[in-house]
Structures are given as C-alpha cells and as structure tokens.
KOLGU-4560 file (N, C-alpha, C; in nm, 3 decimals, padded with zeros to 5 digits):
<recs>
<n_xx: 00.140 n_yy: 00.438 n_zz: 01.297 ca_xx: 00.017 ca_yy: 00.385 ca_zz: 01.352 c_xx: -00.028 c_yy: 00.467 c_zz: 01.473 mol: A seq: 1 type: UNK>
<n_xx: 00.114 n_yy: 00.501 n_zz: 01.557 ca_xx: 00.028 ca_yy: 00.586 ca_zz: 01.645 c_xx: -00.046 c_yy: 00.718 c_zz: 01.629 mol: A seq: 2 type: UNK>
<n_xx: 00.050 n_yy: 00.776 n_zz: 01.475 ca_xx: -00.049 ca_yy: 00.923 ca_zz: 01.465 c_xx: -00.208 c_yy: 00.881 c_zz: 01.407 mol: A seq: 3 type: UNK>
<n_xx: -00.208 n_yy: 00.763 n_zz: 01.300 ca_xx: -00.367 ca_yy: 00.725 ca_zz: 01.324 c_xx: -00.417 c_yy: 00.740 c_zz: 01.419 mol: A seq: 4 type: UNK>
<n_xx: -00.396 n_yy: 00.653 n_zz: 01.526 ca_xx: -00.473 ca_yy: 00.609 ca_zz: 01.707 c_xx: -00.479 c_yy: 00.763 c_zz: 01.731 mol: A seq: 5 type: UNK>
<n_xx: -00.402 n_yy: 00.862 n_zz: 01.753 ca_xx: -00.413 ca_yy: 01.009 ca_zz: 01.813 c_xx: -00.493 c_yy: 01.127 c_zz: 01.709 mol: A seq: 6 type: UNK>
<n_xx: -00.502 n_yy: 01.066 n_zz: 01.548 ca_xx: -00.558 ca_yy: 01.217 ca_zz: 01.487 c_xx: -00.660 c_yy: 01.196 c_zz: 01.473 mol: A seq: 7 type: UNK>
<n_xx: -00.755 n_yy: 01.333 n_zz: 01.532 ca_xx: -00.872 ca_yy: 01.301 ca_zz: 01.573 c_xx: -00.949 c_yy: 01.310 c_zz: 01.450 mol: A seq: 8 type: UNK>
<n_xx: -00.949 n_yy: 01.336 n_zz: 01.335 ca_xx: -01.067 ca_yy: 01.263 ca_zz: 01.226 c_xx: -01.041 c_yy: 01.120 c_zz: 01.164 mol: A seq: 9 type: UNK>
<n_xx: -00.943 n_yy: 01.067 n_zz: 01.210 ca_xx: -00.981 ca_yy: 00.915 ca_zz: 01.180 c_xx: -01.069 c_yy: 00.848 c_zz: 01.271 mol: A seq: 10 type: UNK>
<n_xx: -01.150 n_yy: 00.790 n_zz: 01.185 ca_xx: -01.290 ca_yy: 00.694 ca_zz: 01.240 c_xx: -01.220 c_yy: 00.530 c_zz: 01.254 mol: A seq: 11 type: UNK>
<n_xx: -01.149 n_yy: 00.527 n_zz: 01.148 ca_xx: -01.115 ca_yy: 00.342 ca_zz: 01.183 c_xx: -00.993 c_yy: 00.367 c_zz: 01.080 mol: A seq: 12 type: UNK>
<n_xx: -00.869 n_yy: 00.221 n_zz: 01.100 ca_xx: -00.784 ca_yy: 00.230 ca_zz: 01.022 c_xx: -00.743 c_yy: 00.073 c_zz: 01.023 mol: A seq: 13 type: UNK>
<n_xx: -00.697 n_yy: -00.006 n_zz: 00.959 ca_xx: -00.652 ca_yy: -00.154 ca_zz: 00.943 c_xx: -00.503 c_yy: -00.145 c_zz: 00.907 mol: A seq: 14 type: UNK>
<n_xx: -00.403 n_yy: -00.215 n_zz: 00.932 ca_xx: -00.313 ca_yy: -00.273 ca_zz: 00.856 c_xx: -00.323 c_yy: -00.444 c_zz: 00.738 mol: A seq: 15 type: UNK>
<n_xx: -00.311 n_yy: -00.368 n_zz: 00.617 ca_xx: -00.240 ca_yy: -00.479 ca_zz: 00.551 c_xx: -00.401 c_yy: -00.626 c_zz: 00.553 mol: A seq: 16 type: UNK>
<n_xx: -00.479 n_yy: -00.538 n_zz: 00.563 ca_xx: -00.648 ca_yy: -00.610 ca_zz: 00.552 c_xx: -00.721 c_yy: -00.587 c_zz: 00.391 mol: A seq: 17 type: UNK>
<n_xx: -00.630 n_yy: -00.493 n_zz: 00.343 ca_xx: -00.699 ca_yy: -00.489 ca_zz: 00.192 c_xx: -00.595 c_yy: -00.576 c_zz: 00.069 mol: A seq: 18 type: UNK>
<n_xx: -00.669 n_yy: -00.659 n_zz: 00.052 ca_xx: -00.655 ca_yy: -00.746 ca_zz: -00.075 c_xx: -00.658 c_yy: -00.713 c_zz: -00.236 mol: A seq: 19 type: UNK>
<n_xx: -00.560 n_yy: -00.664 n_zz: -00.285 ca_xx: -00.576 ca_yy: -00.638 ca_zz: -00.401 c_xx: -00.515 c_yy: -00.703 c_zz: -00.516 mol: A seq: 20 type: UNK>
<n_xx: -00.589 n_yy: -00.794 n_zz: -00.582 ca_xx: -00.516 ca_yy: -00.917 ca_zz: -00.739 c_xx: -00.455 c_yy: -00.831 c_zz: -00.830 mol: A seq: 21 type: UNK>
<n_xx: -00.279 n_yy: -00.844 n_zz: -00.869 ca_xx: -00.255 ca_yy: -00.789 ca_zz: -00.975 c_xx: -00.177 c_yy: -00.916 c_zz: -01.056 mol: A seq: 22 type: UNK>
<n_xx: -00.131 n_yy: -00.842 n_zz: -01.200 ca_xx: -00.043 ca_yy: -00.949 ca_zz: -01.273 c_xx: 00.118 c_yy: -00.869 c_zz: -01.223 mol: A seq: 23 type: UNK>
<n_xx: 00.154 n_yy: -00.956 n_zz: -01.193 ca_xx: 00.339 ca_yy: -00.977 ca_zz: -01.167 c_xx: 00.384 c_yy: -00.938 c_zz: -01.344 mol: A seq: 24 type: UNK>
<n_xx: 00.434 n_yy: -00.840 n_zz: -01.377 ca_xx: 00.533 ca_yy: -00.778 ca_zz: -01.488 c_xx: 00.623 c_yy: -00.941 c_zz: -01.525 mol: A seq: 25 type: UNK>
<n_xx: 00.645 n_yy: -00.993 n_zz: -01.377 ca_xx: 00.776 ca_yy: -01.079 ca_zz: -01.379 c_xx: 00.753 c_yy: -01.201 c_zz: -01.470 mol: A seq: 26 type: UNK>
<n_xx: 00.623 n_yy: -01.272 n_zz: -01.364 ca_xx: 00.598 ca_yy: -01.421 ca_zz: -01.434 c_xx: 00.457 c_yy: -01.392 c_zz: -01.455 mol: A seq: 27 type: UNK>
<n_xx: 00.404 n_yy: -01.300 n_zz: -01.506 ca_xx: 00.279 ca_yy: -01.268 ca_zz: -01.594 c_xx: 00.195 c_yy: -01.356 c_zz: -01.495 mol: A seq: 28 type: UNK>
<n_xx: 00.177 n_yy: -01.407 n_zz: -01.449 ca_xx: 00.083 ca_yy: -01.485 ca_zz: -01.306 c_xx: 00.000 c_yy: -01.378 c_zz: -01.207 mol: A seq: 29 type: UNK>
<n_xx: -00.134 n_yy: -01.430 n_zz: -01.169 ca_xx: -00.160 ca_yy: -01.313 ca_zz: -01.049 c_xx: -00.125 c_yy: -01.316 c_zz: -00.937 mol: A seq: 30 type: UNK>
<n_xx: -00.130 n_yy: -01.253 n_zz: -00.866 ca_xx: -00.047 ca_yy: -01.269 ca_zz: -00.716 c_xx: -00.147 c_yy: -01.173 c_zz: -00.661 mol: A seq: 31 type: UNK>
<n_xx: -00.135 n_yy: -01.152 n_zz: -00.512 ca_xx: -00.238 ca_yy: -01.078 ca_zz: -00.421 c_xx: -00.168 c_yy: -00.978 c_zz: -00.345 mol: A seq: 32 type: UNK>
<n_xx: -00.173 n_yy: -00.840 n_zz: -00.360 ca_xx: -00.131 ca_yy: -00.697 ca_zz: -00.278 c_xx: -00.172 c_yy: -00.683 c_zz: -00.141 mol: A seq: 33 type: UNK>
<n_xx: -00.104 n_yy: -00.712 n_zz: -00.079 ca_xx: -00.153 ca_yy: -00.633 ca_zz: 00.052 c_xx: -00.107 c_yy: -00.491 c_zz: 00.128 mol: A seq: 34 type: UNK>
<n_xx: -00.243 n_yy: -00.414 n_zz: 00.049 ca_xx: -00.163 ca_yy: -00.288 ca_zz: 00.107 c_xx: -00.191 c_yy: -00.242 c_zz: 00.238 mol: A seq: 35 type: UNK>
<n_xx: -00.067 n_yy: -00.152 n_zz: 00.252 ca_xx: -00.042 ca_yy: -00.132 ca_zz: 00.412 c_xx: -00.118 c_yy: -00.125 c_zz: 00.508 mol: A seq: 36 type: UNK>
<n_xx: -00.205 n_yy: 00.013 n_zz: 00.436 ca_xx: -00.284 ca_yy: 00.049 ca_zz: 00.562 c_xx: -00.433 c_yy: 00.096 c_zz: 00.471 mol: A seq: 37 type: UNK>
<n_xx: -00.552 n_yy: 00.090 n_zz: 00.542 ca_xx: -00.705 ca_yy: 00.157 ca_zz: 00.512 c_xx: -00.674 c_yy: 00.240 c_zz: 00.622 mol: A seq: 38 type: UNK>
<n_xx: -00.783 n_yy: 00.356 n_zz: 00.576 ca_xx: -00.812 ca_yy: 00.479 ca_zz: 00.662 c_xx: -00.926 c_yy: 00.513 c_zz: 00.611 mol: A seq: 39 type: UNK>
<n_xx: -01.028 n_yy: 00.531 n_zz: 00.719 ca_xx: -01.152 ca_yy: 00.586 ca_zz: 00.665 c_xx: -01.138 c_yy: 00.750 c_zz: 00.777 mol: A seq: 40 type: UNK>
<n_xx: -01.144 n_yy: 00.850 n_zz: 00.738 ca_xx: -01.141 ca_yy: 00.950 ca_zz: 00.839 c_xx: -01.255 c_yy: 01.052 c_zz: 00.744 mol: A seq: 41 type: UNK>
<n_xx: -01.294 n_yy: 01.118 n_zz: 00.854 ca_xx: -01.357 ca_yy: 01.261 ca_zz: 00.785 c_xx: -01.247 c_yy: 01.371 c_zz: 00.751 mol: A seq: 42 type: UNK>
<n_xx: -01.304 n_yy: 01.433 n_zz: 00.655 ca_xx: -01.186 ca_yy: 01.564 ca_zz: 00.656 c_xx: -01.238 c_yy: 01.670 c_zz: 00.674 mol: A seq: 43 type: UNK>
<n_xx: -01.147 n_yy: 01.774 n_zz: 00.609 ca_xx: -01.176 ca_yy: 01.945 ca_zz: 00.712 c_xx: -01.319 c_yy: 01.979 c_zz: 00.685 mol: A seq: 44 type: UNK>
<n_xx: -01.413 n_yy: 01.904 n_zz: 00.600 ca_xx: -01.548 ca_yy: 01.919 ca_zz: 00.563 c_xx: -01.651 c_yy: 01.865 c_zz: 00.632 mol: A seq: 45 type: UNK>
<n_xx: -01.617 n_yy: 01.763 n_zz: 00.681 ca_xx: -01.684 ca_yy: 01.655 ca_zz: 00.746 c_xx: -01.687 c_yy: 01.547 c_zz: 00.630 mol: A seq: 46 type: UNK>
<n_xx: -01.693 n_yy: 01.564 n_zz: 00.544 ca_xx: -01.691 ca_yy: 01.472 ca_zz: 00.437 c_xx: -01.617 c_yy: 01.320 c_zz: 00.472 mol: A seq: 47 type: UNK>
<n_xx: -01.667 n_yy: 01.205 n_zz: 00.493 ca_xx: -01.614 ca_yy: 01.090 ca_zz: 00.490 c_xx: -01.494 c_yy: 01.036 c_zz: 00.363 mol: A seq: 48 type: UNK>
<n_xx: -01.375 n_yy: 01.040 n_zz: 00.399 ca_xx: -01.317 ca_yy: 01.014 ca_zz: 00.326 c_xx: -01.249 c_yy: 00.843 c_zz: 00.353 mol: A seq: 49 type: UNK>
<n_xx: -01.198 n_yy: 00.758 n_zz: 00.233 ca_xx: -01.128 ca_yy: 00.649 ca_zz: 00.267 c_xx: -01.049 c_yy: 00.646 c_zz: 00.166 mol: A seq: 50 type: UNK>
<n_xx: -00.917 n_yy: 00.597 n_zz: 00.255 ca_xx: -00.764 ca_yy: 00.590 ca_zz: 00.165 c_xx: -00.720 c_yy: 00.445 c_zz: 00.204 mol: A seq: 51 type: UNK>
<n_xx: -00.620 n_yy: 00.425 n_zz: 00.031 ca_xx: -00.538 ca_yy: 00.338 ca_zz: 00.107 c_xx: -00.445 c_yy: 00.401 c_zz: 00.092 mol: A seq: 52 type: UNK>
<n_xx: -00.284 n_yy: 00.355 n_zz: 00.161 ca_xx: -00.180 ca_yy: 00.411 ca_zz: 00.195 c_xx: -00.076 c_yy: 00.293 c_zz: 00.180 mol: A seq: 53 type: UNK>
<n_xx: 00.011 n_yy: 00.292 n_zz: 00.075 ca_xx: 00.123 ca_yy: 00.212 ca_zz: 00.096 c_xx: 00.266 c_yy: 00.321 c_zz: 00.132 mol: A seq: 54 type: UNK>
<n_xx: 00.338 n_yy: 00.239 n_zz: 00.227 ca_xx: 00.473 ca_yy: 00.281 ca_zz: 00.263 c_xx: 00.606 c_yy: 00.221 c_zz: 00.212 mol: A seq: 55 type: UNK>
<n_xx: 00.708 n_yy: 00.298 n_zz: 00.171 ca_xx: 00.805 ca_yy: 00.273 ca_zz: 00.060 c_xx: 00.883 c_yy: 00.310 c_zz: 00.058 mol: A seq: 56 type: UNK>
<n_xx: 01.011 n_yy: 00.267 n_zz: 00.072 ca_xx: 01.154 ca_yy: 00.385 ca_zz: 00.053 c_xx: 01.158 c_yy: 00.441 c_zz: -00.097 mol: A seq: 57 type: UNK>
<n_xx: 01.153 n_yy: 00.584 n_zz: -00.062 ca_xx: 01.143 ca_yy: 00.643 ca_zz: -00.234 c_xx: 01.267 c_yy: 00.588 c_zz: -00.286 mol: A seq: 58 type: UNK>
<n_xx: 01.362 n_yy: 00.538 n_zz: -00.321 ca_xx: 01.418 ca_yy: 00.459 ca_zz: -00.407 c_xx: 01.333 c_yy: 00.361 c_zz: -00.462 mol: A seq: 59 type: UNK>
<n_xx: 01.201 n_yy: 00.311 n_zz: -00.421 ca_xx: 01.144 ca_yy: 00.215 ca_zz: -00.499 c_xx: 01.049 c_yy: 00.260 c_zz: -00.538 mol: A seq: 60 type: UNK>
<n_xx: 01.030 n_yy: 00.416 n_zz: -00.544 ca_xx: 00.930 ca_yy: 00.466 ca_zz: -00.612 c_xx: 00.950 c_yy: 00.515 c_zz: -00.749 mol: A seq: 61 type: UNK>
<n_xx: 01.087 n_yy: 00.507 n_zz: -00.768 ca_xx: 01.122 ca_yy: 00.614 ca_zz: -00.896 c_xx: 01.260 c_yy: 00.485 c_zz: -00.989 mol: A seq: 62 type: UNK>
<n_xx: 01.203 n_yy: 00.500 n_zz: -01.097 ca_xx: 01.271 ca_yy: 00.371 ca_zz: -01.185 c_xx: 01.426 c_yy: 00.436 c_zz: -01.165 mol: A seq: 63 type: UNK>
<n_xx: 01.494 n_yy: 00.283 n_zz: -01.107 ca_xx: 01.677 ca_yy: 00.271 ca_zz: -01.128 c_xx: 01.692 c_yy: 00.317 c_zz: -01.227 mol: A seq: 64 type: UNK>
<n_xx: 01.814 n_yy: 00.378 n_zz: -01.227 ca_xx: 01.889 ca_yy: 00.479 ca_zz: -01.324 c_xx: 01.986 c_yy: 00.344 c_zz: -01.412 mol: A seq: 65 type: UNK>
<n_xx: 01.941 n_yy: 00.382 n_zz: -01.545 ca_xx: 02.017 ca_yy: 00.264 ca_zz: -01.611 c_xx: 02.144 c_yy: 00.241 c_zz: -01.592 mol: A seq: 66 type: UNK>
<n_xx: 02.178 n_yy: 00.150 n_zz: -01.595 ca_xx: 02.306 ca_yy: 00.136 ca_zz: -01.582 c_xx: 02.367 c_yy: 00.033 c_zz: -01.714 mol: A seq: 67 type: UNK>
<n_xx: 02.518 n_yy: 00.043 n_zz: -01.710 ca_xx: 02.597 ca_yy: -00.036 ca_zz: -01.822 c_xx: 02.639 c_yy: -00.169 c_zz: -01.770 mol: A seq: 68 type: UNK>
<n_xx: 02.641 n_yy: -00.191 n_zz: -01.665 ca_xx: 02.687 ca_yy: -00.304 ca_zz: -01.628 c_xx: 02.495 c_yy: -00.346 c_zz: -01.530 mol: A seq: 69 type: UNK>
<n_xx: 02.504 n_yy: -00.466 n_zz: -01.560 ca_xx: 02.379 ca_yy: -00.514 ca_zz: -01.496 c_xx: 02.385 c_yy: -00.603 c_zz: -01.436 mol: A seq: 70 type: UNK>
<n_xx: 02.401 n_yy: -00.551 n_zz: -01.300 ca_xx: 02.459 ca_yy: -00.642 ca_zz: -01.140 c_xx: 02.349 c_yy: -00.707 c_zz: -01.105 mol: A seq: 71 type: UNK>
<n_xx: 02.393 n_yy: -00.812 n_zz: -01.020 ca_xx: 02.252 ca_yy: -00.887 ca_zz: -00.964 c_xx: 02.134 c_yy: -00.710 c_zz: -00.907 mol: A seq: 72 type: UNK>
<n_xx: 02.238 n_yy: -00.628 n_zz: -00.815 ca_xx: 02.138 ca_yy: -00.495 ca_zz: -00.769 c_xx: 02.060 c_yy: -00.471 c_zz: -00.823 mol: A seq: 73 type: UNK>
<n_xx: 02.152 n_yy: -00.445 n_zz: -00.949 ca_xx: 02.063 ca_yy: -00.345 ca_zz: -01.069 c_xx: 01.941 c_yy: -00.439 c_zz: -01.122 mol: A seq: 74 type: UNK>
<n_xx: 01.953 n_yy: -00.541 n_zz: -01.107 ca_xx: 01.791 ca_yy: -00.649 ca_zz: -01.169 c_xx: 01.721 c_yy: -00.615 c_zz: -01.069 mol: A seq: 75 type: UNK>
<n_xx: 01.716 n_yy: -00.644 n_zz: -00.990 ca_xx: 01.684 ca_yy: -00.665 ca_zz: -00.774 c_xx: 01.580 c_yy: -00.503 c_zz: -00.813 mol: A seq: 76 type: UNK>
<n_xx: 01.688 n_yy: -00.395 n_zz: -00.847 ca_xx: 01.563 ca_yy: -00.309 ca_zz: -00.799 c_xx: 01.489 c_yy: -00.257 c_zz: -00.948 mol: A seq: 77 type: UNK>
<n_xx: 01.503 n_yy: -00.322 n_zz: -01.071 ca_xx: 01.419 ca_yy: -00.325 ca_zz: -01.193 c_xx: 01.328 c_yy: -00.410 c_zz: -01.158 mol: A seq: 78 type: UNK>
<n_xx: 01.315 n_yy: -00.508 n_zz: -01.136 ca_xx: 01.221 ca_yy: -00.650 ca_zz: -01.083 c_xx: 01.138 c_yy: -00.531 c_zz: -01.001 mol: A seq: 79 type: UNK>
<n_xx: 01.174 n_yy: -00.496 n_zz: -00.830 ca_xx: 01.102 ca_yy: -00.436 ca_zz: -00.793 c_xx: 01.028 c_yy: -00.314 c_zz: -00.823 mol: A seq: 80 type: UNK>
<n_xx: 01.055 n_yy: -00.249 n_zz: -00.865 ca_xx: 01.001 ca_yy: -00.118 ca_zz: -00.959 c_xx: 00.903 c_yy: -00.185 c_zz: -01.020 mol: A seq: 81 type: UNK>
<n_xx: 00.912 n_yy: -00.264 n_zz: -01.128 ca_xx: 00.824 ca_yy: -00.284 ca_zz: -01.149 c_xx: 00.715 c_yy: -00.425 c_zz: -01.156 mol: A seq: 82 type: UNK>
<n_xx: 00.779 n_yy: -00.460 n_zz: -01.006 ca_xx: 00.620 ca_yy: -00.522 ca_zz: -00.960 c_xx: 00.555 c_yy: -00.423 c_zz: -00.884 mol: A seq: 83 type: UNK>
<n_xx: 00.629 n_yy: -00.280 n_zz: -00.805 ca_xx: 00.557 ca_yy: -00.187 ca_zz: -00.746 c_xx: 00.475 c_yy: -00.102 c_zz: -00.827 mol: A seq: 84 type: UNK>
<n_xx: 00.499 n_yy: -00.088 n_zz: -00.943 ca_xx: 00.398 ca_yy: -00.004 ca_zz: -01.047 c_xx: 00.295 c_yy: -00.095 c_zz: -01.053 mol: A seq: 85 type: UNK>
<n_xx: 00.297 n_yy: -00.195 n_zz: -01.139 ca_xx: 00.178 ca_yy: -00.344 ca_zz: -01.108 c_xx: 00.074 c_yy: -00.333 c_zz: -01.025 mol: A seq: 86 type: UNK>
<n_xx: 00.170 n_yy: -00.333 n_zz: -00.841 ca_xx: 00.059 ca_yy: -00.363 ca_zz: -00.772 c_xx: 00.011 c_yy: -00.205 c_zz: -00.755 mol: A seq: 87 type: UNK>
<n_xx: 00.025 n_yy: -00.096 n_zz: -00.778 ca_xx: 00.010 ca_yy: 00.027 ca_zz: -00.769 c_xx: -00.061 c_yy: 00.051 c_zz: -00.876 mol: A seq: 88 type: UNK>
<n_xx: -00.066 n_yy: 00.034 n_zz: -01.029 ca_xx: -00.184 ca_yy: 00.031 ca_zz: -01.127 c_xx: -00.320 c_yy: -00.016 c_zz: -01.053 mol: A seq: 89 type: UNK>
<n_xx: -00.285 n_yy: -00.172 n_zz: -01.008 ca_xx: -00.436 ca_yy: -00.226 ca_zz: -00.937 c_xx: -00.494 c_yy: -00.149 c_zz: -00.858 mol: A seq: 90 type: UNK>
<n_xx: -00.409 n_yy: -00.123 n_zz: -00.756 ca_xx: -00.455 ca_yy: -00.008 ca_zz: -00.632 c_xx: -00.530 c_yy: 00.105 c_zz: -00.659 mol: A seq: 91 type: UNK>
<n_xx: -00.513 n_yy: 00.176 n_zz: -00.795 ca_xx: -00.545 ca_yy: 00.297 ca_zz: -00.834 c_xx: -00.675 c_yy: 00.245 c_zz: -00.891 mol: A seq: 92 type: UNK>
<n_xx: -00.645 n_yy: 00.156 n_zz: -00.976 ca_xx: -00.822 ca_yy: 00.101 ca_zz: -01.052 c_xx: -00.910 c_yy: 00.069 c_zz: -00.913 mol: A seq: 93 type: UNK>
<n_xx: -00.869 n_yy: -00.023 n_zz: -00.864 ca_xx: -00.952 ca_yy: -00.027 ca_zz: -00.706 c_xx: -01.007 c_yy: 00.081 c_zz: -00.638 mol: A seq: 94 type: UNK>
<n_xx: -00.915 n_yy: 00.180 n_zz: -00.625 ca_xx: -00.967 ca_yy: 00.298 ca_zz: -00.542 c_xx: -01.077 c_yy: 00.422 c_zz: -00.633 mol: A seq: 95 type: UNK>
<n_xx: -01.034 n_yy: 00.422 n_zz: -00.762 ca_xx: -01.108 ca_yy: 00.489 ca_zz: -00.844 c_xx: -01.265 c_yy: 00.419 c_zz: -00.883 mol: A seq: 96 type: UNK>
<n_xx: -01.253 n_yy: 00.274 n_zz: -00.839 ca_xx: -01.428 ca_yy: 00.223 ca_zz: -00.855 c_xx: -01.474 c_yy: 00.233 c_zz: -00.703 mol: A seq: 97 type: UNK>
<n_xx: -01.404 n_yy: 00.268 n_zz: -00.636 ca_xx: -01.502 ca_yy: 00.266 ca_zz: -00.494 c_xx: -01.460 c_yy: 00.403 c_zz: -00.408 mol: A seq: 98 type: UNK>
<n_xx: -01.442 n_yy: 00.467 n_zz: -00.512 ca_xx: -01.440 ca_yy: 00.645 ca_zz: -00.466 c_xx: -01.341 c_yy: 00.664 c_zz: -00.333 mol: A seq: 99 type: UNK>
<n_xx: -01.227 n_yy: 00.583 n_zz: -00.359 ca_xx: -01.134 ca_yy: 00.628 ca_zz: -00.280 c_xx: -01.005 c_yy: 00.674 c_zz: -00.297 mol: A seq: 100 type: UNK>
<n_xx: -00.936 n_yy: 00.689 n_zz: -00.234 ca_xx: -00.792 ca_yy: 00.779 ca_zz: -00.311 c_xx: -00.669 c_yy: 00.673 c_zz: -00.253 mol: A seq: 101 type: UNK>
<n_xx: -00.599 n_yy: 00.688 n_zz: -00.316 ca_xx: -00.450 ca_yy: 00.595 ca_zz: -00.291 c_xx: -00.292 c_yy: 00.676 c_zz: -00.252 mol: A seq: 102 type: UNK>
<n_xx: -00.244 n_yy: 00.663 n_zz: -00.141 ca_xx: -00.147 ca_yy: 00.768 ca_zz: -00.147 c_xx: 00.003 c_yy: 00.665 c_zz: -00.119 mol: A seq: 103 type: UNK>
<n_xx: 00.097 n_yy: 00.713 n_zz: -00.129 ca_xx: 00.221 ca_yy: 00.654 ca_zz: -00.123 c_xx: 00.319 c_yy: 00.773 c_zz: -00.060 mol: A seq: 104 type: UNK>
<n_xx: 00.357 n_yy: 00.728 n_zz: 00.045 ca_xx: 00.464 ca_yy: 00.753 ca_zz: 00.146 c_xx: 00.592 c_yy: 00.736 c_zz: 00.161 mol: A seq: 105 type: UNK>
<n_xx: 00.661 n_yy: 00.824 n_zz: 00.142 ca_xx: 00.834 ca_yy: 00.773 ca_zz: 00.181 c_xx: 00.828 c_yy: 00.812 c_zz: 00.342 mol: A seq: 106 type: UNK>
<n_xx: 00.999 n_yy: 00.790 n_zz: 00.314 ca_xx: 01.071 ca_yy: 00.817 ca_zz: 00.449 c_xx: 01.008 c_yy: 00.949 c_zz: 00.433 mol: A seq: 107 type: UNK>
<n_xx: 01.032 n_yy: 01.032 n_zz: 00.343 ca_xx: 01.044 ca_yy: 01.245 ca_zz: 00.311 c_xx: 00.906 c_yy: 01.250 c_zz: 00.412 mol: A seq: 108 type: UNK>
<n_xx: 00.834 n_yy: 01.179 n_zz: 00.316 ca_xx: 00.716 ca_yy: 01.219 ca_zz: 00.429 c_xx: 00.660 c_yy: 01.203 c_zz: 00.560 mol: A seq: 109 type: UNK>
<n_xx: 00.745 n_yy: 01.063 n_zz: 00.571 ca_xx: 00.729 ca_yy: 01.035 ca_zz: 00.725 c_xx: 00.760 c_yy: 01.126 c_zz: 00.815 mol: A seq: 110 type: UNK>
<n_xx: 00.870 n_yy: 01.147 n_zz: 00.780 ca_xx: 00.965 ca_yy: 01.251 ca_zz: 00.888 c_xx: 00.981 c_yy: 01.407 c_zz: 00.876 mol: A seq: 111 type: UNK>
<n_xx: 00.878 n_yy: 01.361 n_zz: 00.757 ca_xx: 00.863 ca_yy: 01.568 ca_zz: 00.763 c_xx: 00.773 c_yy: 01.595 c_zz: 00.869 mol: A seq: 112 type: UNK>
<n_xx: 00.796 n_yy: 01.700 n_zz: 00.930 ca_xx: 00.709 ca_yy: 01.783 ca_zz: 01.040 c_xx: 00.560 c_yy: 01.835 c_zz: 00.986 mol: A seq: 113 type: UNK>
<n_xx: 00.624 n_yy: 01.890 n_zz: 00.823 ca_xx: 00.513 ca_yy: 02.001 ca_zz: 00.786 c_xx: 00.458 c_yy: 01.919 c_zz: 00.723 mol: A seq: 114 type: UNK>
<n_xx: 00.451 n_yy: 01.759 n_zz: 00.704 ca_xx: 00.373 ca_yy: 01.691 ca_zz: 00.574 c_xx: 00.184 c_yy: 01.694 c_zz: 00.658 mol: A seq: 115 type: UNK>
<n_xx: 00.089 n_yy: 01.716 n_zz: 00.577 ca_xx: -00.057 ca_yy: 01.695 ca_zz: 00.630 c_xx: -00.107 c_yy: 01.615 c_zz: 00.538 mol: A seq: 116 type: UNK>
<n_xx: -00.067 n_yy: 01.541 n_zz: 00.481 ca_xx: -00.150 ca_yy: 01.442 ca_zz: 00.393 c_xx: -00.253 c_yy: 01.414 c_zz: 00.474 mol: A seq: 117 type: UNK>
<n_xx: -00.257 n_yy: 01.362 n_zz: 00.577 ca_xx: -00.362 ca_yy: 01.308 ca_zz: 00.630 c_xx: -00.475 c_yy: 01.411 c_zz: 00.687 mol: A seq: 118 type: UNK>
</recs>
C-alpha cells in the first residue's frame, strides 16, 4: 500500500471495495469476491489505465500436486484452488467488459526488486 501512496502515476487506489459474484466450484451457490486492491494509474503513455490486483501465496496459484493419500491438507488446498480459479474466472470476465486488466501477485513478486508490474 505504501508503494501505491509513493508511485507517482497512481491517481487513486481502494482496498477490497470491488465486489465481484461468482459460483463456489464447492456448493455451486453464489458468494461475493472481494478483491484486494483497484488501481486506476496512468502509464508510461499517459494512457489511463485501471487494474484489479489480488494477492496470494503462489502455492494457491498453481493446482496441488496429486497425491495418493488424501489428507484433510490435501482437500484444504484442492477446495482452495479451486474456489481461487472461480473467483478469478469472474474477475477476468469483469475486467474484460470494463476494459480493465486483472493481475495476481505472489510473495516472488512482492519482494522482487526488479518486478514493474505496476
């Protein structure tokens, strides 16, 4: 949050203010996304750009490795996987009708020096 507040082409940014309805994989029911963060900034063009941005330990970005024995864990992070694809399908239909882009963040990128996504 603080490199938002300090990089100077962001115009405005919210936490966790965008509302997005998906269906739960789990109990086929809708439920409501709140993703992390909006960013409306200009980029190296001047061009007005707006993102949303969810944050994630890449272990919950990339489907559990099957396993033979199926521990309470091993459900725990199948369940999550894929309610995170779910609410991440919605996110993408959302951002693609209102001309915005959707990005997803690990730790890698947090703490990389050289990452410029933004």
């Amino acid at each position: 949050m603080m490199v938002f507040d300090q990089h100077p082409g962001i115009i405005k940014w919210s936490s966790e203010e965008i509302v997005i309805p998906y269906i739960s994989p789990v109990d086929n029911r809708p439920h409501r996304y709140f993703v992390d963060f909006y960013i409306k900034k200009k980029d190296q063009y001047n061009t007005i750009e707006e993102l949303l941005i969810e944050i994630k330990p890449l272990s919950q970005t990339k489907p559990p490795e099957t396993k033979t024995k199926k521990t309470k864990k091993y459900i725990n992070e199948v369940i999550t996987y894929a309610i995170n694809q779910a609410k991440w399908e919605a996110c993408n239909k959302y951002c693609k009708e209102r001309n915005m882009k959707f990005l997803i963040f690990t730790e890698k990128d947090l703490f990389d020096e050289s990452n410029k996504n933004l």
